[in-house]
Structure formats: C-alpha cells, structure tokens
C-alpha positions in Angstrom: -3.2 102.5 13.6 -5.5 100.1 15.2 -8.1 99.2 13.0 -11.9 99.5 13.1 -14.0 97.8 10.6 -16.9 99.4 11.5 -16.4 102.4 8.2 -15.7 99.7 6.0 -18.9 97.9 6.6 -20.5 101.5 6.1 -19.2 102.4 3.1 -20.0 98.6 1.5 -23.7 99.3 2.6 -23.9 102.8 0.8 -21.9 101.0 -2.4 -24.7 98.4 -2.2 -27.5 101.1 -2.7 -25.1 102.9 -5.3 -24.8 106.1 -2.9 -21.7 107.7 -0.8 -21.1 107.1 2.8 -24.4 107.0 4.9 -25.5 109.9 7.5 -25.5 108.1 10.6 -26.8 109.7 14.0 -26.0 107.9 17.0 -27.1 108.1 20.7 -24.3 107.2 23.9 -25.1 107.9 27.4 -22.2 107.8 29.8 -22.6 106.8 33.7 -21.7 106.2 36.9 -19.4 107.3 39.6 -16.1 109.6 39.2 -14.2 107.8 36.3 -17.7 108.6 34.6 -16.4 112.1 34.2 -12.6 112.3 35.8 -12.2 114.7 38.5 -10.3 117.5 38.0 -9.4 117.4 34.4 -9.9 120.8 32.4 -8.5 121.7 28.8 -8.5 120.3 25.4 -8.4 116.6 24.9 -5.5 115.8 22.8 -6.5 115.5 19.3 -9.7 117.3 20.2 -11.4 120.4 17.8 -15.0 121.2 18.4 -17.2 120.6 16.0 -21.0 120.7 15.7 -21.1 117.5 15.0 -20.9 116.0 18.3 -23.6 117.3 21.1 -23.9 116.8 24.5 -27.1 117.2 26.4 -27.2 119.9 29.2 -29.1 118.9 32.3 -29.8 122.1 33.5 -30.8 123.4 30.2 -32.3 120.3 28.4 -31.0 121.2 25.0 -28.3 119.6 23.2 -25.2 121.9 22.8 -21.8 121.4 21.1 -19.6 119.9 22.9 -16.7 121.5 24.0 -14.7 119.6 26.6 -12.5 122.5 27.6 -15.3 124.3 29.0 -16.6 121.2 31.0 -15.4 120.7 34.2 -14.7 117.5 33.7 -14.9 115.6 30.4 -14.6 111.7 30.9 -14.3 108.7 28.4 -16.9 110.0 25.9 -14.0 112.2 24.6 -11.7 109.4 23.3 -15.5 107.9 22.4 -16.2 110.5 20.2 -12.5 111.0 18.6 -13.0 107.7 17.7 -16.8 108.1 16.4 -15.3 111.2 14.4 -12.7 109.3 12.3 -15.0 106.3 11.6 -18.3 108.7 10.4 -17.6 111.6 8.2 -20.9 112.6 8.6 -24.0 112.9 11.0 -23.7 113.3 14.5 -22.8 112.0 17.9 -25.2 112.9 21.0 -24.3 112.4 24.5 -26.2 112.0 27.4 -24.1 111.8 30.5 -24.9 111.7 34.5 -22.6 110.8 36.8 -22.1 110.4 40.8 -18.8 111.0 42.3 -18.4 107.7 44.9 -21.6 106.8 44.0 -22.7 103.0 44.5 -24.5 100.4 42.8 -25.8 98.7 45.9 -28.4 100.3 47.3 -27.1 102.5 50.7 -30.2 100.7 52.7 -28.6 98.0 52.5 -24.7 97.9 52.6 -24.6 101.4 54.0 -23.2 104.4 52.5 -20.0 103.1 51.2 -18.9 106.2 48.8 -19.7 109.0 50.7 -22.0 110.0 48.1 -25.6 111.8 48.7 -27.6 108.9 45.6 -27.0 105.7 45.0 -27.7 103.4 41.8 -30.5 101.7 42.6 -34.4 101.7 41.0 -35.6 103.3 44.5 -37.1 106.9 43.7 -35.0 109.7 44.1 -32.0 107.7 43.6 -29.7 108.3 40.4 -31.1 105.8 38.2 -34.4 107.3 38.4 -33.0 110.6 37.5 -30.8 109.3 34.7 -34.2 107.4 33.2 -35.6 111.1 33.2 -33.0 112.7 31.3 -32.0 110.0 28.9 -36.0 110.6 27.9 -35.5 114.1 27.7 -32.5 113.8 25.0 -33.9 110.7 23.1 -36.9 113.0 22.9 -34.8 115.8 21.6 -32.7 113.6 19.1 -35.5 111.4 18.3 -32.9 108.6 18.6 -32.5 105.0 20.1 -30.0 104.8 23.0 -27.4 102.6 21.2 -24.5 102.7 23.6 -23.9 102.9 27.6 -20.2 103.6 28.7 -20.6 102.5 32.8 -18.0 103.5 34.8 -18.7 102.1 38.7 -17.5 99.8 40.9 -15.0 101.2 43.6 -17.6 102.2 46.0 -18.7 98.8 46.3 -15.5 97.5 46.3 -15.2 98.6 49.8 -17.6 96.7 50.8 -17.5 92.7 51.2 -21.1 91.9 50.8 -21.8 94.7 48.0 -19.1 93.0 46.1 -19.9 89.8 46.5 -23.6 91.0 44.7 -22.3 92.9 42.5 -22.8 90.3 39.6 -26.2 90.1 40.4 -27.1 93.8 40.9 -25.1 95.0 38.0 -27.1 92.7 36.0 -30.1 93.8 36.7 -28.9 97.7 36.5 -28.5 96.5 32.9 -31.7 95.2 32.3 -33.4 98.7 34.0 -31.1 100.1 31.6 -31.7 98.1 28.3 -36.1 98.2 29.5 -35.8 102.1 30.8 -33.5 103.8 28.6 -32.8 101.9 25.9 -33.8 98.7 23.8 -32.9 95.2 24.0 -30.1 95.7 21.7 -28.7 98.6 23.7 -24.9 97.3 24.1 -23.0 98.3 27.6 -19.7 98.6 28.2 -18.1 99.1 31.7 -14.7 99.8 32.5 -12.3 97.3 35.1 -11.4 98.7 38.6 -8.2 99.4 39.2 -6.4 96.4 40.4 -3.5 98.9 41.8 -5.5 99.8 44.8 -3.9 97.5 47.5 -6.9 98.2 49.9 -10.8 96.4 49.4 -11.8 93.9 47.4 -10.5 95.5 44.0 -9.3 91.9 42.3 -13.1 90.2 43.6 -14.7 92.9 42.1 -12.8 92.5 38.7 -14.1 88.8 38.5 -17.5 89.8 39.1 -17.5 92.3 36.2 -16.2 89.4 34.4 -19.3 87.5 34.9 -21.4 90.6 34.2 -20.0 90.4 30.9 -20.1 86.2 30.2 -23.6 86.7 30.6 -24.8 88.4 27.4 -22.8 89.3 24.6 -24.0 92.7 24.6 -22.2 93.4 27.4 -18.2 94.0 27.4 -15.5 95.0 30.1 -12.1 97.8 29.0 -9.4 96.4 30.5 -8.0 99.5 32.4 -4.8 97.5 33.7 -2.2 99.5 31.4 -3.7 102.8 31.9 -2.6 105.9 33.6 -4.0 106.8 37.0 -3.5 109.3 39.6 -1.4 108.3 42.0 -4.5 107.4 44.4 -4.7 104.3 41.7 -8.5 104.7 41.1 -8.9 107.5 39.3 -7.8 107.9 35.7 -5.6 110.6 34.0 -6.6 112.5 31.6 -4.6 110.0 28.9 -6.4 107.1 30.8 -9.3 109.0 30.3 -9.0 109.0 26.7 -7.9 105.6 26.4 -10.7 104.0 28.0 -13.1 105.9 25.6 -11.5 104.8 22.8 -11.2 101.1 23.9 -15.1 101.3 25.1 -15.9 102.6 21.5 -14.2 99.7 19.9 -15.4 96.7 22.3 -19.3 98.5 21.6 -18.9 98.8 17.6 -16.5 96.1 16.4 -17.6 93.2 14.3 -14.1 90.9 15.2 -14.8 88.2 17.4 -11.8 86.0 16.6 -9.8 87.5 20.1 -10.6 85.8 23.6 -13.1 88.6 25.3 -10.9 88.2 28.4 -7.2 88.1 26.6 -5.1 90.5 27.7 -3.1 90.1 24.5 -3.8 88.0 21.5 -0.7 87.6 18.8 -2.9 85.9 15.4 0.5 85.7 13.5 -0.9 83.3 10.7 -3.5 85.8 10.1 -1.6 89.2 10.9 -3.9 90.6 13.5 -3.1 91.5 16.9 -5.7 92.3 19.8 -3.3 94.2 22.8 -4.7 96.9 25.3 -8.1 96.4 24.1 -7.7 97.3 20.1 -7.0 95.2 17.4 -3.7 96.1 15.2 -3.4 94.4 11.7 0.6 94.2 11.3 3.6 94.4 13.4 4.4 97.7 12.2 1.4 98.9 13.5 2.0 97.8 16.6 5.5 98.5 16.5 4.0 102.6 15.6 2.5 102.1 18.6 5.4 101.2 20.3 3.6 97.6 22.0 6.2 96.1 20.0 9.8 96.4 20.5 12.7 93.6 18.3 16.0 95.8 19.1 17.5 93.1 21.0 14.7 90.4 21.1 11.2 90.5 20.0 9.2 91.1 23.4 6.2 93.1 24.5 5.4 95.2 27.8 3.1 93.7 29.9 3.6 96.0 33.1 0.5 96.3 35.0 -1.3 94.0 33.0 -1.3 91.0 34.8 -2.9 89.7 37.4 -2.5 87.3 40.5 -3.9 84.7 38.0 -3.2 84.0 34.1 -3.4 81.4 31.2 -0.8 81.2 28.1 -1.9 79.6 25.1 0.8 79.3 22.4 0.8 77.6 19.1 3.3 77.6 16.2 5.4 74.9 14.1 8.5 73.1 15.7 12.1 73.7 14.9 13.1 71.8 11.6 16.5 71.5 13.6 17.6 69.5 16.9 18.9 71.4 19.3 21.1 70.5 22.5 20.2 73.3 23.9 16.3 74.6 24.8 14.7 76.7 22.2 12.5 79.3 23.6 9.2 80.3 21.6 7.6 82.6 24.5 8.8 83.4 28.2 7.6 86.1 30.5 10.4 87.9 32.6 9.9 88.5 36.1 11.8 92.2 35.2 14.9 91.0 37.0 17.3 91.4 33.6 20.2 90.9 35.8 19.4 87.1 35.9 19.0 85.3 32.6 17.3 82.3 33.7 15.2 84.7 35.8 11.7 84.3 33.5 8.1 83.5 35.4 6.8 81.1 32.3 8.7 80.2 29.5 7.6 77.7 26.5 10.6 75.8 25.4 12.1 73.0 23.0 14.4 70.6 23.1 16.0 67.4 21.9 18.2 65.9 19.8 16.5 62.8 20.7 13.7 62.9 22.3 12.6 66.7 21.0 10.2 67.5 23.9 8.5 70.1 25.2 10.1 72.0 28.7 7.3 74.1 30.2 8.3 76.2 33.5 5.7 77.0 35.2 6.7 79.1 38.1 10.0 81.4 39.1 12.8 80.3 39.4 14.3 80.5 43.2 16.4 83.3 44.3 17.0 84.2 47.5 14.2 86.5 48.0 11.4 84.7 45.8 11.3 80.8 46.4 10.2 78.3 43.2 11.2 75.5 42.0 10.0 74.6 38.4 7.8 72.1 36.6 7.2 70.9 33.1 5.3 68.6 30.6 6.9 66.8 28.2 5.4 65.2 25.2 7.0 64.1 22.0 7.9 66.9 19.5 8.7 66.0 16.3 10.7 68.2 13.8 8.7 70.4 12.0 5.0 69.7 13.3 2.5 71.6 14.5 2.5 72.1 18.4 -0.2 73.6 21.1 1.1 74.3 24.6 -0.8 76.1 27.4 -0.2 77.3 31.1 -2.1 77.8 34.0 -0.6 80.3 36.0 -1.4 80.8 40.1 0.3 80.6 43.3 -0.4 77.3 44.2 -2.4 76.1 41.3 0.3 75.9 38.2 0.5 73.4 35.6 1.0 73.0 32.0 0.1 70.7 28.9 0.9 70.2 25.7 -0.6 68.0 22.9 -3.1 67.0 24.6 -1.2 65.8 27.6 -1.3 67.5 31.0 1.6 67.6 33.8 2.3 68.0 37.0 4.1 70.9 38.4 7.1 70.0 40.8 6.4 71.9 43.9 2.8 72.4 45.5 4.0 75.7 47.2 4.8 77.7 43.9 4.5 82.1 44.4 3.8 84.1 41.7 6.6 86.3 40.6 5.4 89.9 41.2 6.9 92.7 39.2 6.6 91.0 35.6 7.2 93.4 32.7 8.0 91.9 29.7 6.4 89.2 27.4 9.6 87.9 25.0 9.2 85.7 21.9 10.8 83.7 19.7 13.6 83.8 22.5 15.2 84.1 26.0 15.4 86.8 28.3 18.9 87.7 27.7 18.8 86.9 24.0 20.2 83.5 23.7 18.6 79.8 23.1 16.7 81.5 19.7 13.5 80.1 18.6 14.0 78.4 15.3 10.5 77.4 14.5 7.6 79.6 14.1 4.8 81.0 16.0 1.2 81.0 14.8 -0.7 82.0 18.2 0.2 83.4 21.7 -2.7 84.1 23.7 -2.7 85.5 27.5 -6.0 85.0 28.8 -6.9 86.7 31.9 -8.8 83.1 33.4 -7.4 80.2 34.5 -7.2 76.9 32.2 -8.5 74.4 34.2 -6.3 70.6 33.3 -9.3 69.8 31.2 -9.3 72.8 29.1 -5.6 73.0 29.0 -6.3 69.0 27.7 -8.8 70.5 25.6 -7.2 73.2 23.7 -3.7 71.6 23.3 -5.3 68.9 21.6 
C-alpha cells in the first residue's frame, strides 16, 4: 500500500514519553465550488463504516454530528480524507467543516461578471461566500476548541471560462489564502487545491493549471492533487465518485507527509536506488506495491500507464549506470509510446545507448513521422563509457524540444516538431515492442510536469 509516515512519527513521539499512541484531534475544512462536494453522488464510500470518530459540522444546526456520507447528499473529497485520517490515527477524532458553491468563482462577479452561474462568489465582499465560510469555520472551531489545520480547495473552472479571471487567478487565489490562513486558520494552516480538469477541450483549462502551479511555488504550505488520472463524468469536470475518493486521499497525503525527496510537480518519480516511488500523487515503497496497485505492469516489458497524465508540455529526467557491454544495436533505458503498438519504432521520447565505439547517448526527442503525425527526430550525443554513471534529460513541446546529457545540450533536428497526442505508456529498461533490452541499470526516472529550460537540462545532467 502506499505509505504514510505520518503514524510512524506518531508512535516515535508517544515511545519518547514512554506512553502508547497519542489522541490526536484534528480540524479540515473543505471548500469551494462543485468538486468541493460532487454532485449527485449518494451511498456509501467504498471502504466507508461510520464511526463517531469522525464529525462533520452541520450548518443549519451548528452542532457537530457523525458523519455519515450516505445520508449526505453529496459527500466530496473529505471522504477518502478521512479513510485515510482513520488508518493513520487509531484514536481521537476528525472534524469537518465544509461549505461549498456549485459554479461558484474566485474572482469577484463585479468584476469578470458572473462566470458560473452561481448566486456568491469567493471574494472578501460581504455577503459573498467567504464571509459566510469565516462565520461557520468560527462556529465549529468554537465547538471543537480546535486550530484549523487543513483546507481541501476545490475551485477553478468557473474562472476558467473567463480570460482575464484566469489570467489573475494566481494573484487572487493567493490572497484567498492569506484571508484564509488570517480568518480561519493560523499561519501554519496548510492548503491543498485540487488541478482542473485538463480534459475539458473548451476555456482556458491548461492556463489555469499553470496558475495553480504558481499558487503552489509560492509557499510550501500550499500544494496542488494532480487530478489528470482520475475519473470524471463524461462532462470532464466533474469527478466520480472513485475520483472523489482519490482526490481526498491524495490531498490528505500532500497536507500530512514529511517526504520531500519527489519533485512537487512530477507526475511520476521512480527512486530505484532508494526503493521509493511517488506516482498519482502517493509515495509506494517497492515495486510490489506498486505492482498491487497495478501502476506497474513487467508481463512483457516493464512499463507504466501514463494515460491522461500528460500534458501539452513535459520534462524527463533519467539517471542510472551504463551497459557494461557494447552493443551494435541501441539499448533503450526509458521511451514513452505514442499508444500506436502496431509500430515499433512508434515511441514519443525514448532514452537510448549505443556504441561499440563511440558508446553514446541517442535521445529522440519528438515522434517519429507517419503519415498522419509529421516529426522528424533529434538527439545529443556525448561520450558514454562502459559502466559509468550517466544523467540524461528532455524537454518536451511542440516546437520547443531538446535534450542533454552530461552536461552537454543538443539541438533538435526539425524546428516544427508536434507533440504525439494519445501517449499511454511509459516503458523501461526497454523498447516498445520488447526488443533493444537495457543492459545497464536505472537509478532515477523522473517526469516533471515543467519544462527544463537548456540551462537546467545543463544543470541537472551535470
């Protein structure tokens, strides 16, 4: 199972005072617009038994009340939250607070309009919904007698409609945080959004995703669930129950882990020295758990789905020891396949060694042509001894591709590169099809959801 270290450090804290495991109470509020709460969904969470030991406040009655998410209307991401709080704290409790507006935005409807549909926006104006949230995260931390520790924010399609409302979002989101860390929390309050869908073909979806990524560079108390792999209805903006789910449990690990080894913004990060593995926004600490999982999958070659996880822009980072063998042929340590299986040669990026002579490094760094998507391909090569230690990385975009390696930095061989669309599987240790085997090792693959600019990619194959 994906591992939190967050009981461990419990249970050495009581060992340190000689006791058992602490009684810890703990505060979350949950907000913002429909994926807040998930329209629609009724019944039991899966996995879910009420217990007393989670409460959620009622706004109508202003008490605190067992939860029980099959008799909400709609229960949201403090669900998989709270599964997740449950197996890490065998006792004390969880409260909720929750408030929520469906198509609700952050920008204020004064000026960017009424972009949602909905009656409130999020702004600090009177009567709005931030207001009213202030009131009734009072009204619980009054009734708990708890700090707010945690604030799940779900938001972000309503002003993805909008061109100007997204292009401010940064800035307005960030100071929705600070309201939220001065009005209803503490400075230590830690804030977790969720990333709009990047399925919706319509708006400014993939702007609004890199301004939540700002949001999130500019305090470490803030983090992003990458939603990319989750399950949506088929409007692609609202999540599934499942999704649902999923994105608590990913918030809850992002607000409470101590692990900062994994890029903030990798949409997968393979430690294989170390034997830990950050993929769909946990952190696995062996192959067979991931593999249990089913992320990992070495029937015919070792690979990894990556459908719906990547964007119109990426990075690769791989690291690892070179073949103690020459080879004729190239010897792949990581490609990404375009999902056309048909073709063998077909993948997007792939990582390669060969030489019997001059044992260098062959980076493709965009599709290969077929007769519906035209490429071309590029590479950098630099000397690669038997045995050694290499670094290799890949900037990925149409138009914008290159790749280094040791420290040196290519050029790609067409200006006029397209991404591949459709791109499914991350392979390693091999090709596509099976063939041109990897006979070294591998110590790092990273994909990183930024670009690597020629500096960095200098920089970090070094």
């Amino acid at each position: 199972m994906a591992i939190n270290n967050r009981k461990l450090r419990l249970i050495q804290a009581a060992a340190a005072k000689g006791g058992g495991v602490p009684v810890v109470d703990e505060l979350v509020a949950i907000a913002g617009q429909s994926n807040a709460g998930v329209q629609g969904v009724s019944g039991t969470p899966s996995g879910w038994t009420d217990t007393p030991r989670v409460k959620m406040w009622n706004n109508s009655t202003n008490v605190f009340e067992t939860y029980s998410p099959a008799a909400a209307t709609a229960w949201g991401p403090e669900a998989g939250f709270a599964l997740s709080w449950l197996a890490d704290h065998p006792s004390g409790t969880l409260y909720i607070v929750k408030n929520y507006l469906g198509g609700s935005q952050l920008g204020a409807a004064s000026i960017y309009g009424n972009l949602g549909g909905a009656a409130k926006d999020w702004s600090q104006t009177a009567a709005q919904l931030f207001p009213e949230t202030t009131a009734i995260v009072a009204a619980a931390r009054a009734a708990c007698g708890l700090p707010l520790k945690y604030v799940i924010w779900a938001q972000g399609e309503a002003d993805a409609q909008n061109t100007s409302a997204t292009a401010d979002y940064a800035t307005n989101a960030l100071e929705l945080y600070t309201h939220i860390r001065s009005d209803w929390g503490d400075a230590n309050t830690k804030i977790c959004a969720h990333m709009v869908s990047n399925r919706f073909g319509g708006y400014n979806f993939e702007a609004m995703v890199a301004k939540q990524r700002q949001v999130v560079d500019n305090n470490p108390l803030n983090f992003l669930v990458d939603t990319r792999g989750f399950a949506y209805y088929t409007d692609n903006i609202h999540l599934v129950a499942a999704g649902s789910l999923e994105f608590g449990r990913a918030a809850y690990f992002k607000l409470t882990t101590a692990q900062t080894w994994f890029d903030k913004h990798a949409v997968l990060d393979l430690d294989f020295t170390n034997s830990r593995f950050f993929y769909r926004n946990l952190v696995y600490n062996s192959i067979a758990e991931l593999t249990a999982a089913g992320y990992y999958i070495s029937a015919a070659v070792e690979s990894m789905p990556v459908d719906r996880l990547l964007s119109s822009q990426f990075s690769i980072f791989v690291s690892g020891t070179n073949p103690n063998v020459d080879s004729a042929t190239a010897q792949y340590a990581v490609c990404i396949d375009d999902g056309n299986d048909g073709v063998p040669t077909d993948e997007f990026v792939a990582v390669s060694r060969v030489g019997t002579s001059t044992k260098s490094w062959g980076i493709v760094v965009f599709h290969t042509s077929t007769a519906s998507v035209p490429g071309g391909s590029g590479s950098v090569n630099v000397g690669a001894a038997n045995g050694t230690d290499f670094k290799t990385a890949v900037r990925a975009r149409t138009n914008d591709m290159n790749a280094g390696s040791g420290g040196s930095v290519g050029t790609t061989a067409s200006s006029s590169a397209p991404m591949a669309t459709g791109l499914t599987n991350l392979v390693l240790k091999n090709r596509t099809d099976g063939t041109r085997p990897w006979a070294g090792t591998l110590k790092r693959v990273q994909i990183l959801d930024y670009l690597l600019d020629n500096a960095a990619i200098a920089s970090v194959t070094a």
